[in-house]
C-alpha positions, 0 to 999 in steps of 0.5 A, spaced: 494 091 400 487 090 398 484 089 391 482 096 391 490 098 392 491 094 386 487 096 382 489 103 383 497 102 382 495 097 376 491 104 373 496 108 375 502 104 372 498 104 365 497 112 366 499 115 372 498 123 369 490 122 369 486 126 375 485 123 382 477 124 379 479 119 373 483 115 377 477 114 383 472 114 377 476 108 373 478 104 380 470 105 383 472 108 389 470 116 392 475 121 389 477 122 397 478 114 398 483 114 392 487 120 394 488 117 401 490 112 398 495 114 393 499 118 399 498 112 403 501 107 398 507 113 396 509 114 403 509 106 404 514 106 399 509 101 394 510 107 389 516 109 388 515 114 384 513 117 377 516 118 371 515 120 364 518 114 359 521 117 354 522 114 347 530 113 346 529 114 338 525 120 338 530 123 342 537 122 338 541 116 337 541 111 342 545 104 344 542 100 348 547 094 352 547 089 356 553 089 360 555 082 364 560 085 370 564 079 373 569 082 380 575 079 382 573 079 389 566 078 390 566 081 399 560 083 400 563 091 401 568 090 393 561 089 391 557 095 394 563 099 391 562 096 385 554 099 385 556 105 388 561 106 382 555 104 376 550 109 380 553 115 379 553 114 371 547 116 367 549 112 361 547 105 366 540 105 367 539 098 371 544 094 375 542 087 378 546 082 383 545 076 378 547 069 380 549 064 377 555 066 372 556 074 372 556 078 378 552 084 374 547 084 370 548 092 367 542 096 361 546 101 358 543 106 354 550 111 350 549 115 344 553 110 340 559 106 340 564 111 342 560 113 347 560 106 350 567 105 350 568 111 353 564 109 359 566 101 358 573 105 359 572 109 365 568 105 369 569 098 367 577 097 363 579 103 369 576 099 377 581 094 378 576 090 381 574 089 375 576 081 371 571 081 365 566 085 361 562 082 356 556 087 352 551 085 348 549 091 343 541 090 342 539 090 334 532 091 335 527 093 342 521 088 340 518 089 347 519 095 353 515 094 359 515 097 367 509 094 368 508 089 374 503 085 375 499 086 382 
């Protein structure tokens, strides 16, 4: 990856709906250089994908938790089991292996508090696996980002 590769992903995670042209035009490469490169940088994994980022209080009620998971039993499959049991759960946003302390970092975002119990229930109280939940209920956002610095 050169500097003209980052430069594009940096313009492309600031606004990745502008045209190939404004894109070639803000990173000061031709539009056919740029196009190339975008298709190489996605094939190559660099950009996963794209997304629109919604804001969750223009959309309806929101909580966001912060959830500490800790396992009984932390072999490496109980742990691929417990990944595979948040993955299919849309509330669960963001799940991390996290070391020292818990074994899971989990970002949820439920309508509200009954929404949360009742994922807290169904995928944490249910799995036998499971020894402690802990969940801290954001009270305000006072920064969001999905920017990375390249």
């Amino acid at each position: 990856m050169d500097e003209i590769d980052r430069r594009i992903l940096n313009a492309l995670q600031m606004d990745a709906a502008q045209t190939n042209a404004e894109l070639a035009a803000a990173v000061h490469v031709s539009p056919p250089t740029c196009l190339r490169r975008v298709k190489q940088l996605r094939e190559s994994g660099v950009i996963q994908r794209e997304v629109a980022i919604v804001a969750p209080e223009k959309v309806g009620p929101s909580l966001t938790a912060l959830v500490e998971i800790s396992l009984d039993i932390q072999a490496a499959e109980r742990m691929v089991e417990f990944e595979a049991l948040v993955a299919n759960e849309a509330a669960v946003l963001q799940c991390y292996r996290v070391a020292p302390g818990p074994d899971f970092v989990l970002v949820v975002q439920v309508a509200d508090m009954p929404a949360y119990h009742a994922l807290a229930h169904r995928v944490f109280t249910s799995h036998a696996n499971v020894r402690n939940v802990k969940a801290y209920f954001s009270t305000f956002r006072s920064k969001f980002e999905t920017r990375i610095a390249v």
